[in-house]
Gaussian input, Z-matrix of N, CA and C with variables (Angstrom, degrees):
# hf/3-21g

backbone

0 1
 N
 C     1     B1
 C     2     B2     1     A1
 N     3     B3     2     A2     1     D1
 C     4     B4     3     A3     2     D2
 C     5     B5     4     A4     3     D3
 N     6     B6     5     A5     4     D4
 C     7     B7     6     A6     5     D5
 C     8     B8     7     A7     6     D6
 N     9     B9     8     A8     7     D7
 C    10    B10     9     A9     8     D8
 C    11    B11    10    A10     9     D9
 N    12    B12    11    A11    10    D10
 C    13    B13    12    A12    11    D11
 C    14    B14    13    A13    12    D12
 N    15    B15    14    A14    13    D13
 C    16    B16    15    A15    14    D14
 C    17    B17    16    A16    15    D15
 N    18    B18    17    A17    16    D16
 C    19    B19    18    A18    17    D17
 C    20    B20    19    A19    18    D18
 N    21    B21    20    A20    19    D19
 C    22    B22    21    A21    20    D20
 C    23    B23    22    A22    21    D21
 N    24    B24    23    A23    22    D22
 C    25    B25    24    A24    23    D23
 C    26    B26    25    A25    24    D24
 N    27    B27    26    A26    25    D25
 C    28    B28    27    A27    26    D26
 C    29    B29    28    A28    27    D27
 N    30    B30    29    A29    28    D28
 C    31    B31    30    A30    29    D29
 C    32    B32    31    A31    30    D30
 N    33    B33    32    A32    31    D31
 C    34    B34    33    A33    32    D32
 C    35    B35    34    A34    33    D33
 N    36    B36    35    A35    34    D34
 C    37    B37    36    A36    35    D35
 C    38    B38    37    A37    36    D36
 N    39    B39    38    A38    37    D37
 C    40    B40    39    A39    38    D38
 C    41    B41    40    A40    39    D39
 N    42    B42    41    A41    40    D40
 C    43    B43    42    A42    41    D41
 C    44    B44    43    A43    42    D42
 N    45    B45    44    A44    43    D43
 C    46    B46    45    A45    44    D44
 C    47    B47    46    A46    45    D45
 N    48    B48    47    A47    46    D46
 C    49    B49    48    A48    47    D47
 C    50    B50    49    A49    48    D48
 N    51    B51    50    A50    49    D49
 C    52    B52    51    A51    50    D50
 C    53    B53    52    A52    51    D51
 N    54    B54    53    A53    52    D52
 C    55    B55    54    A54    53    D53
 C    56    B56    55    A55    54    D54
 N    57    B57    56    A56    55    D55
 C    58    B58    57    A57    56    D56
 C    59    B59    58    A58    57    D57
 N    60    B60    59    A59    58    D58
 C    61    B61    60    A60    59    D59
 C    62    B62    61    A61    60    D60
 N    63    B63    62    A62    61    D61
 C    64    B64    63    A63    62    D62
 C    65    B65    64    A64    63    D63
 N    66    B66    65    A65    64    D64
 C    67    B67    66    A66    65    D65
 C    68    B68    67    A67    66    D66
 N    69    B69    68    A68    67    D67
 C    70    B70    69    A69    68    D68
 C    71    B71    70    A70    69    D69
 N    72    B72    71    A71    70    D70
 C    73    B73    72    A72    71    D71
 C    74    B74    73    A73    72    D72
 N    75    B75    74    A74    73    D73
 C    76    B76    75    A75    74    D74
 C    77    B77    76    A76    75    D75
 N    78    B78    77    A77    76    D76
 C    79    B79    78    A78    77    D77
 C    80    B80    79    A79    78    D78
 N    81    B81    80    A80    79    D79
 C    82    B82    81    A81    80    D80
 C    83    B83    82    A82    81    D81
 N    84    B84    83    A83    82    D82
 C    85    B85    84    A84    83    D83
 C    86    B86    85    A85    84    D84
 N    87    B87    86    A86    85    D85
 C    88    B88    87    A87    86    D86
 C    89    B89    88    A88    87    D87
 N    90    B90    89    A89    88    D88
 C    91    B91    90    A90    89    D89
 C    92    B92    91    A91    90    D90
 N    93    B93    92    A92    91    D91
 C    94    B94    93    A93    92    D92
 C    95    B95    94    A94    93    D93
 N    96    B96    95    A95    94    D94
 C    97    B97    96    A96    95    D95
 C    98    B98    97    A97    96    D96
 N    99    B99    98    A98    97    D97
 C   100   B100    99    A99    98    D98
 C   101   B101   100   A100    99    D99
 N   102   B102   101   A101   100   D100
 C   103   B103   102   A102   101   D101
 C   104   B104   103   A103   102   D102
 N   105   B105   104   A104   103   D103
 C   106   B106   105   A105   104   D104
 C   107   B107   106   A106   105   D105
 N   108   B108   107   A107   106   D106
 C   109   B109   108   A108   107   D107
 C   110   B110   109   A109   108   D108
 N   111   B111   110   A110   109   D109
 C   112   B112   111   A111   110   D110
 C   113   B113   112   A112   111   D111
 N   114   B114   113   A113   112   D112
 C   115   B115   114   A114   113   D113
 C   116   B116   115   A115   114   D114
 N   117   B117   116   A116   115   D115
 C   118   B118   117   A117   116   D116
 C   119   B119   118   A118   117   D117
 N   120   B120   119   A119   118   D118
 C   121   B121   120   A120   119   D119
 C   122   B122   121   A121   120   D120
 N   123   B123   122   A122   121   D121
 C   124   B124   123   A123   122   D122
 C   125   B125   124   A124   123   D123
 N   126   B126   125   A125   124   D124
 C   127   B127   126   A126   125   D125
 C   128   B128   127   A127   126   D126
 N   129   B129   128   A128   127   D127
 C   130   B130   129   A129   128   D128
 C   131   B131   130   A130   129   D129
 N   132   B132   131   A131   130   D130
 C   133   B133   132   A132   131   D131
 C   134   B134   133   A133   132   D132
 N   135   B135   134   A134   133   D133
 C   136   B136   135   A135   134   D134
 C   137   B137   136   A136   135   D135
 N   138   B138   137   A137   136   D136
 C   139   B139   138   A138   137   D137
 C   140   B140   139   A139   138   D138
 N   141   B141   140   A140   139   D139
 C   142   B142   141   A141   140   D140
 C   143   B143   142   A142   141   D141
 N   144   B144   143   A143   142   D142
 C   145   B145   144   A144   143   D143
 C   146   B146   145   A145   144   D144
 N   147   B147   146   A146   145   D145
 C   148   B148   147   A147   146   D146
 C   149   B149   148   A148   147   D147
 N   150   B150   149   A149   148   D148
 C   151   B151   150   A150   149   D149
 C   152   B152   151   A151   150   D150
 N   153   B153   152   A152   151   D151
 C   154   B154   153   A153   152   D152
 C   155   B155   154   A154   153   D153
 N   156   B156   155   A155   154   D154
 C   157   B157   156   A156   155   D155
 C   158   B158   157   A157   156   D156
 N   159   B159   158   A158   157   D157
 C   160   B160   159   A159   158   D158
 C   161   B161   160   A160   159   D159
 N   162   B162   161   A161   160   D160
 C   163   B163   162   A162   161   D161
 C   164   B164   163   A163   162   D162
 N   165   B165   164   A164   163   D163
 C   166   B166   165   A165   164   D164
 C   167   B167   166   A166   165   D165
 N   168   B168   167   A167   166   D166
 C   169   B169   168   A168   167   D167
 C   170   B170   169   A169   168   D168
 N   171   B171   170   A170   169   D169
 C   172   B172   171   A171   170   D170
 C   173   B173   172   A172   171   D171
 N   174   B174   173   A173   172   D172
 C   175   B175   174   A174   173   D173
 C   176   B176   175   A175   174   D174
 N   177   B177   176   A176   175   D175
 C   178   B178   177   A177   176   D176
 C   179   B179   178   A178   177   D177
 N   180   B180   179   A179   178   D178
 C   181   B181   180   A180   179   D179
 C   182   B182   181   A181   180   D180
 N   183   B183   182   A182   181   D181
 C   184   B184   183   A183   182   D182
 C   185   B185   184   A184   183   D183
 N   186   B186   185   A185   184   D184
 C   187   B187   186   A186   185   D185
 C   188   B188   187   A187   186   D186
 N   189   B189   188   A188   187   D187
 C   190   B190   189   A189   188   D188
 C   191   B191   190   A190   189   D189
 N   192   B192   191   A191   190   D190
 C   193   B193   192   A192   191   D191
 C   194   B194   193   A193   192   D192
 N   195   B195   194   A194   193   D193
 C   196   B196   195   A195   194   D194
 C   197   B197   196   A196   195   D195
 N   198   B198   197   A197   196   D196
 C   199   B199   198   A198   197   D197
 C   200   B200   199   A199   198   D198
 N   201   B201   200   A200   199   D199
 C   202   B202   201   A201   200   D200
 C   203   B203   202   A202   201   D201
 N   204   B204   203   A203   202   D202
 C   205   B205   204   A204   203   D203
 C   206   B206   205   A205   204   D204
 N   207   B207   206   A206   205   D205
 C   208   B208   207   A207   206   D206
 C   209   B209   208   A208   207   D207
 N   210   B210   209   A209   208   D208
 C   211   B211   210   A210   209   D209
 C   212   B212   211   A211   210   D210
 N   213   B213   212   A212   211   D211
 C   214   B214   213   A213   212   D212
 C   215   B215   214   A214   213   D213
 N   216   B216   215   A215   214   D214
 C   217   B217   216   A216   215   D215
 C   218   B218   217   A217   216   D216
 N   219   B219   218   A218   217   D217
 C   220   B220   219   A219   218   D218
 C   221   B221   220   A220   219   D219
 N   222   B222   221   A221   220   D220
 C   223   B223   222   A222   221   D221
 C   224   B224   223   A223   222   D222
 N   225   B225   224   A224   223   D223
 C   226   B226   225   A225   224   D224
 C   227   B227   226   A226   225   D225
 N   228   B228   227   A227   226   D226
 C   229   B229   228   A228   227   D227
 C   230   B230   229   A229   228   D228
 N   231   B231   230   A230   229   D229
 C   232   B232   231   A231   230   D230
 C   233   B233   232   A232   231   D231
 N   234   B234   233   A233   232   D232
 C   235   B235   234   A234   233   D233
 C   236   B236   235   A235   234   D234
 N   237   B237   236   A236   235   D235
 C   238   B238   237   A237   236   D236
 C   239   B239   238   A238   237   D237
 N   240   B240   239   A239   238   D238
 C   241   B241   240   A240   239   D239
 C   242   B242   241   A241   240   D240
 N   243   B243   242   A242   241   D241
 C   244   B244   243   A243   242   D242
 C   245   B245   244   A244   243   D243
 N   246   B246   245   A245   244   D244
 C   247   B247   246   A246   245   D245
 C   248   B248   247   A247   246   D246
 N   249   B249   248   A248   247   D247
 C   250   B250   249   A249   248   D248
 C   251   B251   250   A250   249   D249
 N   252   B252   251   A251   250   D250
 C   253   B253   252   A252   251   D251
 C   254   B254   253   A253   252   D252
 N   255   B255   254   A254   253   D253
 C   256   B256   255   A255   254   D254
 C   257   B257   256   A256   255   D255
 N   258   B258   257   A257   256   D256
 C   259   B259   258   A258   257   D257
 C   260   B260   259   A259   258   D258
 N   261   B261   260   A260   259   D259
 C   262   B262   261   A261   260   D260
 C   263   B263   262   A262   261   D261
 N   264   B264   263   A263   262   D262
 C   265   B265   264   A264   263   D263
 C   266   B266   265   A265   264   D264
 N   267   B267   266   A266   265   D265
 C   268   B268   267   A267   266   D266
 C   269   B269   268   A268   267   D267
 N   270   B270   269   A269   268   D268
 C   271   B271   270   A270   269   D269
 C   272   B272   271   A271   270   D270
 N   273   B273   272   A272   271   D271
 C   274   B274   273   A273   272   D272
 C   275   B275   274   A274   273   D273
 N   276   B276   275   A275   274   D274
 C   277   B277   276   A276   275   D275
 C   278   B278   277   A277   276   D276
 N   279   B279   278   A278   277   D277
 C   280   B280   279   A279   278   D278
 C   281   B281   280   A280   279   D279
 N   282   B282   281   A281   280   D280
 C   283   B283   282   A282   281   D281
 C   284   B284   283   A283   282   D282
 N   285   B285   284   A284   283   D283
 C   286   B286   285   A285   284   D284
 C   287   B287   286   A286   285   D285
 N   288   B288   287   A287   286   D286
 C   289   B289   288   A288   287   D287
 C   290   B290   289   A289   288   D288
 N   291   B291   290   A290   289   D289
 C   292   B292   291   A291   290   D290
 C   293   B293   292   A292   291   D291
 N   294   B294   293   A293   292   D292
 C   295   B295   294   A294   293   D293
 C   296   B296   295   A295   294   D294
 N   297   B297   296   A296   295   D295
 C   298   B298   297   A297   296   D296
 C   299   B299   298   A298   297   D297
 N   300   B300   299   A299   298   D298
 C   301   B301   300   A300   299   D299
 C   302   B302   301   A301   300   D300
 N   303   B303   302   A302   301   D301
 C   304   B304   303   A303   302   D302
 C   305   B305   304   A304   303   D303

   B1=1.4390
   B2=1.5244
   B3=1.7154
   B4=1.5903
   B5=1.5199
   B6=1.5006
   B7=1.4308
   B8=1.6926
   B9=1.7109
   B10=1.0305
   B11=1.6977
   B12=1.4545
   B13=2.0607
   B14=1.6019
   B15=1.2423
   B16=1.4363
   B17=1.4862
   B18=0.9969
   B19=1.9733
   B20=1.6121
   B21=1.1483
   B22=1.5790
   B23=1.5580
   B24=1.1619
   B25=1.6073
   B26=1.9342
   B27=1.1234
   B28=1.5851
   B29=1.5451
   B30=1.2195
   B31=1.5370
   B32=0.9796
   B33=1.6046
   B34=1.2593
   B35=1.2975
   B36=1.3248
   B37=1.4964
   B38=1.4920
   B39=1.6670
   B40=0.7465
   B41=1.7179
   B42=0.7843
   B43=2.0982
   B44=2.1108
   B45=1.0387
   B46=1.1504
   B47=1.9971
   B48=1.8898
   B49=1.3903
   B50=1.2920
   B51=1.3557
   B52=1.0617
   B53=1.5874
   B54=1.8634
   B55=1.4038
   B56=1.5326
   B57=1.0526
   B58=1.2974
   B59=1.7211
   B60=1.6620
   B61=1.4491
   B62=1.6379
   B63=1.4128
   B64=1.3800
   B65=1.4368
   B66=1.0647
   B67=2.2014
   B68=1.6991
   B69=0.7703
   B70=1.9795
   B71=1.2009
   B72=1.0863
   B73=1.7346
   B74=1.3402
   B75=1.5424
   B76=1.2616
   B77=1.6296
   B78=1.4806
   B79=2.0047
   B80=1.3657
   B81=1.5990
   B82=1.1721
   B83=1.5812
   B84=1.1633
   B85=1.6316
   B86=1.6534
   B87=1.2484
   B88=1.7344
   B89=0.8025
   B90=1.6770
   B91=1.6386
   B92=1.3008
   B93=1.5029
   B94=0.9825
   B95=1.4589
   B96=1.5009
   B97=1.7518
   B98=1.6504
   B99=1.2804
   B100=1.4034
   B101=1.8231
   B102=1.2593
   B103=1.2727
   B104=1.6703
   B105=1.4568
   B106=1.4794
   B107=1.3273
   B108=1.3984
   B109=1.2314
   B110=1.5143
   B111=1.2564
   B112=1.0900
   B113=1.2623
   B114=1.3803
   B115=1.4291
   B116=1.6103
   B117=1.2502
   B118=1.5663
   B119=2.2498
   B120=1.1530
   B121=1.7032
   B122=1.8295
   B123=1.1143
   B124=1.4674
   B125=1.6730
   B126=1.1973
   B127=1.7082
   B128=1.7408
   B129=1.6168
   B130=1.6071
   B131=2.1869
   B132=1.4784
   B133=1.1591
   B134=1.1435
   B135=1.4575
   B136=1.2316
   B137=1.3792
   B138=1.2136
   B139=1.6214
   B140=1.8459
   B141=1.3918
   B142=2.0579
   B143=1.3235
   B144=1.4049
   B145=1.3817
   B146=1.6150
   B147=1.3382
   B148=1.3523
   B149=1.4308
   B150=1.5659
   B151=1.2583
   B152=1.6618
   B153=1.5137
   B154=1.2992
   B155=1.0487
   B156=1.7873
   B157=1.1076
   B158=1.4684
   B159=1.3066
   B160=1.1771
   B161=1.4256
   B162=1.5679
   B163=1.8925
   B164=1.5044
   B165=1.3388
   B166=1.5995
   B167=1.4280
   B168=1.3236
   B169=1.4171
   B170=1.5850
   B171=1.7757
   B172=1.2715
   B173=1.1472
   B174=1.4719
   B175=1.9163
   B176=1.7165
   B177=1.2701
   B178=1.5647
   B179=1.6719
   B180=1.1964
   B181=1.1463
   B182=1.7366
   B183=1.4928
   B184=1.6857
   B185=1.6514
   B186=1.5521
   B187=1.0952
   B188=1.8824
   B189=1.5624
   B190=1.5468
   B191=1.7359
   B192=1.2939
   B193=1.9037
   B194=1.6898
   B195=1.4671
   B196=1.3281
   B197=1.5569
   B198=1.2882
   B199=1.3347
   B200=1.6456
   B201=1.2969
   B202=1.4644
   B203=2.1693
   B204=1.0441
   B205=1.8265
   B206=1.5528
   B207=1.8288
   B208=1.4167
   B209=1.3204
   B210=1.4750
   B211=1.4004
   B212=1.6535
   B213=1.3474
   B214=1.6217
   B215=2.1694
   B216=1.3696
   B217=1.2508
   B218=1.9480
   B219=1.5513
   B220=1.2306
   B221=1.5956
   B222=1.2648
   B223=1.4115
   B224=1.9203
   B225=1.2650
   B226=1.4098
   B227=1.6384
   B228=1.3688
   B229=1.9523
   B230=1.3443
   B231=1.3954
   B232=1.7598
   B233=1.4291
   B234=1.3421
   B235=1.4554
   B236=1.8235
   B237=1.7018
   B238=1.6070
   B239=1.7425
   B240=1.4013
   B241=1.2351
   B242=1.6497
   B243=1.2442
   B244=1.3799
   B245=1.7478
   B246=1.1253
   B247=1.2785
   B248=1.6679
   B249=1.4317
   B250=1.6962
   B251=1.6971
   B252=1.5331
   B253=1.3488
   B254=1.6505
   B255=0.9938
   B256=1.5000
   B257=1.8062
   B258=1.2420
   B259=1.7768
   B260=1.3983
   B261=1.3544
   B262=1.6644
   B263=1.3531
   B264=0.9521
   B265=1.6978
   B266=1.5501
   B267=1.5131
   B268=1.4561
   B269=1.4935
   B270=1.0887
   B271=1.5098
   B272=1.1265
   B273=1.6302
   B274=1.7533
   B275=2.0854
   B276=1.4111
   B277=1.8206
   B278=1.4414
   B279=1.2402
   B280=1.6966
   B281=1.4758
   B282=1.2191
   B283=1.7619
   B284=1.2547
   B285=1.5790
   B286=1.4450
   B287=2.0421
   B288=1.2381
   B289=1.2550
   B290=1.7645
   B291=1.4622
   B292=1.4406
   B293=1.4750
   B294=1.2493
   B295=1.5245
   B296=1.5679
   B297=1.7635
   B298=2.1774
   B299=0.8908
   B300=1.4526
   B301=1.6846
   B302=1.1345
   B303=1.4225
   B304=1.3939
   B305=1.7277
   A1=111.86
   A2=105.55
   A3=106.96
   A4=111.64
   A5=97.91
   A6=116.67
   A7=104.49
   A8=118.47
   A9=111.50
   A10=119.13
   A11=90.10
   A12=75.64
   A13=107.65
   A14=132.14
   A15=120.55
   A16=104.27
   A17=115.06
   A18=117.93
   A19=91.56
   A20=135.58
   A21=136.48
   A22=100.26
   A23=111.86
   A24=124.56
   A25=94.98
   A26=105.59
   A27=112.37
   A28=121.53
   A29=107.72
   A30=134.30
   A31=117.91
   A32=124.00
   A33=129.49
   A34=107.91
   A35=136.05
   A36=112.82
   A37=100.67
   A38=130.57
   A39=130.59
   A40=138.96
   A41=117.53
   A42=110.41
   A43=86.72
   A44=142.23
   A45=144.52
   A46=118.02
   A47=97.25
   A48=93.45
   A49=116.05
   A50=134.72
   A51=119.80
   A52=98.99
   A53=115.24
   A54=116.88
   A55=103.33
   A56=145.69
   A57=142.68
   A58=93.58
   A59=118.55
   A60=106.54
   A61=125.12
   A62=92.69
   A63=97.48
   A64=97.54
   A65=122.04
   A66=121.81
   A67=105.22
   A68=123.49
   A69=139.94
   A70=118.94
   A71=98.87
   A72=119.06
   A73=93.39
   A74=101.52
   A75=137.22
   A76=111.66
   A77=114.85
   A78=136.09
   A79=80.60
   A80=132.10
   A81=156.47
   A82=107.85
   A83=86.91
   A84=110.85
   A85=98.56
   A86=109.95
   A87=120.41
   A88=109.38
   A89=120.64
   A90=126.37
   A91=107.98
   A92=123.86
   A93=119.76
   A94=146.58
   A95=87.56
   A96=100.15
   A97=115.62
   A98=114.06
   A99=134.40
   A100=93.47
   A101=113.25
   A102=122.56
   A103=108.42
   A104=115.83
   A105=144.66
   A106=118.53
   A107=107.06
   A108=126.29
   A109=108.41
   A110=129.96
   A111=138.11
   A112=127.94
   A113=121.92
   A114=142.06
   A115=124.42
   A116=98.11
   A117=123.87
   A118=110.20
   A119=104.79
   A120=96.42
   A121=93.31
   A122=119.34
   A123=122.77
   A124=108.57
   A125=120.35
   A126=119.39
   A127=89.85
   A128=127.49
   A129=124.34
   A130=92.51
   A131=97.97
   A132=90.01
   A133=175.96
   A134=135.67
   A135=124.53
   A136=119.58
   A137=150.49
   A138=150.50
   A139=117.68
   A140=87.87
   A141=87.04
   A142=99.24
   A143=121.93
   A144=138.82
   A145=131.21
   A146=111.22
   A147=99.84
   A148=93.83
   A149=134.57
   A150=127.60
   A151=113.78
   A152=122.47
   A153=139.01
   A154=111.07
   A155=131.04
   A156=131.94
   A157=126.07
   A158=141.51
   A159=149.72
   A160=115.49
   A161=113.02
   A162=121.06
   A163=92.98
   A164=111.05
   A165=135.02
   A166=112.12
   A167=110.09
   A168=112.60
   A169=100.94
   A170=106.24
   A171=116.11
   A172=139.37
   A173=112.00
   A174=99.81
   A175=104.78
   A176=111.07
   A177=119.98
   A178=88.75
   A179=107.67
   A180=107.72
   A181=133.00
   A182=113.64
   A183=110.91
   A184=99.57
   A185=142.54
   A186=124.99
   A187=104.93
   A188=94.28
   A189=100.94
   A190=113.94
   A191=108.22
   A192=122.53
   A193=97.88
   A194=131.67
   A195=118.57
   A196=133.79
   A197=96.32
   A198=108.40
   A199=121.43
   A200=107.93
   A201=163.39
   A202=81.53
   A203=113.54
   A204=129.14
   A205=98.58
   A206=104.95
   A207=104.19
   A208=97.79
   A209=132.88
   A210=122.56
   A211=124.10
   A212=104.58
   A213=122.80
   A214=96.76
   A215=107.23
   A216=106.09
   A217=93.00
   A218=122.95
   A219=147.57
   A220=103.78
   A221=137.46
   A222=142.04
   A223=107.82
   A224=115.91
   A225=139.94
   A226=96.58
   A227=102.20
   A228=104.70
   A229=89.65
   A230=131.94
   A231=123.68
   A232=105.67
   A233=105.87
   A234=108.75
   A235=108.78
   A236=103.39
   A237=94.95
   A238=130.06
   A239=100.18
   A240=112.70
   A241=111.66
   A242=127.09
   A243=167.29
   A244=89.99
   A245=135.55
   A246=128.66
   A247=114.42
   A248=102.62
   A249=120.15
   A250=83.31
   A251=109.18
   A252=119.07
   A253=100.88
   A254=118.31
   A255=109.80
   A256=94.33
   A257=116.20
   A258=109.70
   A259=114.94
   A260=117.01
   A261=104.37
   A262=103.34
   A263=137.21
   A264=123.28
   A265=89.67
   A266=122.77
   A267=114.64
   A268=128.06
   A269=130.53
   A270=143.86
   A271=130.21
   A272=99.01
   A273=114.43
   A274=88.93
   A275=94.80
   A276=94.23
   A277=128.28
   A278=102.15
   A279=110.71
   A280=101.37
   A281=120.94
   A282=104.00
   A283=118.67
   A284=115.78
   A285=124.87
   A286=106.93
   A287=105.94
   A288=107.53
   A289=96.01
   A290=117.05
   A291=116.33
   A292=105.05
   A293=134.55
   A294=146.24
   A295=108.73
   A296=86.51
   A297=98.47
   A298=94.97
   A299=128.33
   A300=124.95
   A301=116.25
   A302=131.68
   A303=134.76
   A304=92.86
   D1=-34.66
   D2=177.92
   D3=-41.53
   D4=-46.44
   D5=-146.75
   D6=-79.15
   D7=-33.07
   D8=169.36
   D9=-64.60
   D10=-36.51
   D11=-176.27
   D12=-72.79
   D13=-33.69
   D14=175.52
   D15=-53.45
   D16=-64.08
   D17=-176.65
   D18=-34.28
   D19=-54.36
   D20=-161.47
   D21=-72.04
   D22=-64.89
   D23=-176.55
   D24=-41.13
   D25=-52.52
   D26=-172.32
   D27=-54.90
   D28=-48.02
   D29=171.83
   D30=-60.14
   D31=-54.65
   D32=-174.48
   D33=-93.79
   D34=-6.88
   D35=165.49
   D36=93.13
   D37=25.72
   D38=-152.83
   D39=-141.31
   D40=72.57
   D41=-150.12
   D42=-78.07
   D43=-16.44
   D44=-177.69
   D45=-55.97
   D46=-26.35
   D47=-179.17
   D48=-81.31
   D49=137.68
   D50=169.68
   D51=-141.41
   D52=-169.11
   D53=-162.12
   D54=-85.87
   D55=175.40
   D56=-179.39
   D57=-161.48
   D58=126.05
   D59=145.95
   D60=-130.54
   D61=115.23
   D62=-153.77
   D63=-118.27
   D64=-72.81
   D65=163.84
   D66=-73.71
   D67=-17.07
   D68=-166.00
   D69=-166.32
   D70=172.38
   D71=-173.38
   D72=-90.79
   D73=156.50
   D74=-179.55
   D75=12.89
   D76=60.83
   D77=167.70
   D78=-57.12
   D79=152.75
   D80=135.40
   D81=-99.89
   D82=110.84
   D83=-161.31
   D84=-103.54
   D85=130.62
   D86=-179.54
   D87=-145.45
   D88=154.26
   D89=-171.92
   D90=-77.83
   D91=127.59
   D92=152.94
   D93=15.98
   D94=-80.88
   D95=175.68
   D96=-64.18
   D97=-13.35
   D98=-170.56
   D99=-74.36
   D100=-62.91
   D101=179.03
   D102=-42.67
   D103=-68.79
   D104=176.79
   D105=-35.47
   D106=-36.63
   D107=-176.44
   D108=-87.37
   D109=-59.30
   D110=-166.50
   D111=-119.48
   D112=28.42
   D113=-153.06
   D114=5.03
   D115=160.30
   D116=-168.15
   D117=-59.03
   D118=97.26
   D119=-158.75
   D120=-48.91
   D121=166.70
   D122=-174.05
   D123=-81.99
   D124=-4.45
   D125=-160.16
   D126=-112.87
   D127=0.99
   D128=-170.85
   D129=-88.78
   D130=115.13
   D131=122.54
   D132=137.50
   D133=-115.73
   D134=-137.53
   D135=-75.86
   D136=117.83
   D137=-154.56
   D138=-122.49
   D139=-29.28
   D140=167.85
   D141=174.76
   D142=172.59
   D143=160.31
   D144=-129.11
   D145=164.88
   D146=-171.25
   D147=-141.90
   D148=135.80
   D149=-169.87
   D150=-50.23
   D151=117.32
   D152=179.63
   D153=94.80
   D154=11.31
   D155=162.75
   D156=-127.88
   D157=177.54
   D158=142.84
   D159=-116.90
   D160=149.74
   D161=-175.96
   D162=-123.81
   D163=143.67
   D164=-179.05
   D165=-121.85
   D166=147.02
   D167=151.60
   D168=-130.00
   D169=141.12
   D170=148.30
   D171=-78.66
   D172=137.24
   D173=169.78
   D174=-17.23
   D175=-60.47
   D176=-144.28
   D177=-62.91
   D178=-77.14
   D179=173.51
   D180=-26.77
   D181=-50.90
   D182=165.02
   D183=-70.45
   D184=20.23
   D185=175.55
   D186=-107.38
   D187=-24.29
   D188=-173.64
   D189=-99.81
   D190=-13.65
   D191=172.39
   D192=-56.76
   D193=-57.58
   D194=172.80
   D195=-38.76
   D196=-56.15
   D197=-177.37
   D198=-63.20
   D199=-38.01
   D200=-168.12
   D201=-65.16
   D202=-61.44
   D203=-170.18
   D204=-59.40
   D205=-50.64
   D206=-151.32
   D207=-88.05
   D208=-29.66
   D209=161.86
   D210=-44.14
   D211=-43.22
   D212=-172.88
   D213=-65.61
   D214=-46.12
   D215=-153.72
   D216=-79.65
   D217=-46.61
   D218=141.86
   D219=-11.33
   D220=-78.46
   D221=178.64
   D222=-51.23
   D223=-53.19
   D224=-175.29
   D225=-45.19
   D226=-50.66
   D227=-165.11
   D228=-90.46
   D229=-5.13
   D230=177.13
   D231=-88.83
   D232=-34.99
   D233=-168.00
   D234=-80.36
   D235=-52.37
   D236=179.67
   D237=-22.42
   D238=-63.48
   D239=-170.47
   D240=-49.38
   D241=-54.30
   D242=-145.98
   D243=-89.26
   D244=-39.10
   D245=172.65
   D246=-87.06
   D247=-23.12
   D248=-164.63
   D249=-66.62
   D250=-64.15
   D251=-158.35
   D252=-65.90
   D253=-31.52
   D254=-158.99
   D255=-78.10
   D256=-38.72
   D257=173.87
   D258=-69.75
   D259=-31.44
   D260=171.82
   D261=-85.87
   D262=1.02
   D263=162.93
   D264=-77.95
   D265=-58.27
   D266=-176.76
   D267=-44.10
   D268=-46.06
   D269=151.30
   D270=-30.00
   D271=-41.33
   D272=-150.46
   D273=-76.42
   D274=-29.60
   D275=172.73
   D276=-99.55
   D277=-3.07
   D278=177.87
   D279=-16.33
   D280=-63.47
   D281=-174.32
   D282=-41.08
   D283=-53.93
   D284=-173.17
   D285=-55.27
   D286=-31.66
   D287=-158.89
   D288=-87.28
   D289=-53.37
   D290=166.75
   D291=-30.07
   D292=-65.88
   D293=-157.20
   D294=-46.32
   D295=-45.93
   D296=-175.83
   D297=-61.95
   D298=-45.36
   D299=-156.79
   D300=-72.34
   D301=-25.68
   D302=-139.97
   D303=-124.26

């Protein structure tokens, strides 16, 4: 994703685009006049706006948002367990830990 917004930033003449997720993941959001100026490439697109801007998606980009979900949802079922256990180990000594504190 780094690599797509530099390619954009590069192209367009532009350090102003950056990622935005506001209706979707990773919109490449650009100013307006950026668009106006140098038109809309034919393969962007278009996903929402915000006054003085426009948001894009690339092919590339709707190719990496999937994968992009199942990692996020993938980490989520790695992490639950792993936090569950780590607070009932924490609990399981509350006395010991009250004692340091106090």
């Amino acid at each position: 994703l780094n690599s797509i917004l530099e390619k954009m930033r590069k192209s367009f003449k532009c350090q102003d685009i950056v990622y935005v997720s506001s209706r979707q993941k990773f919109e490449l959001e650009f100013p307006e006049k950026v668009i106006e100026e140098q038109g809309r490439p034919k393969n962007f697109i278009s996903t929402s706006k915000r006054k003085g801007f426009l948001r894009f998606h690339t092919p590339e980009i709707e190719e990496i948002i999937p994968k992009y979900i199942e990692s996020e949802v993938y980490l989520r079922k790695a992490l639950v367990p792993f936090i569950a256990s780590f607070f009932r180990k924490f609990y399981e000594h509350n006395l010991h830990w009250r004692q340091v504190v106090a």
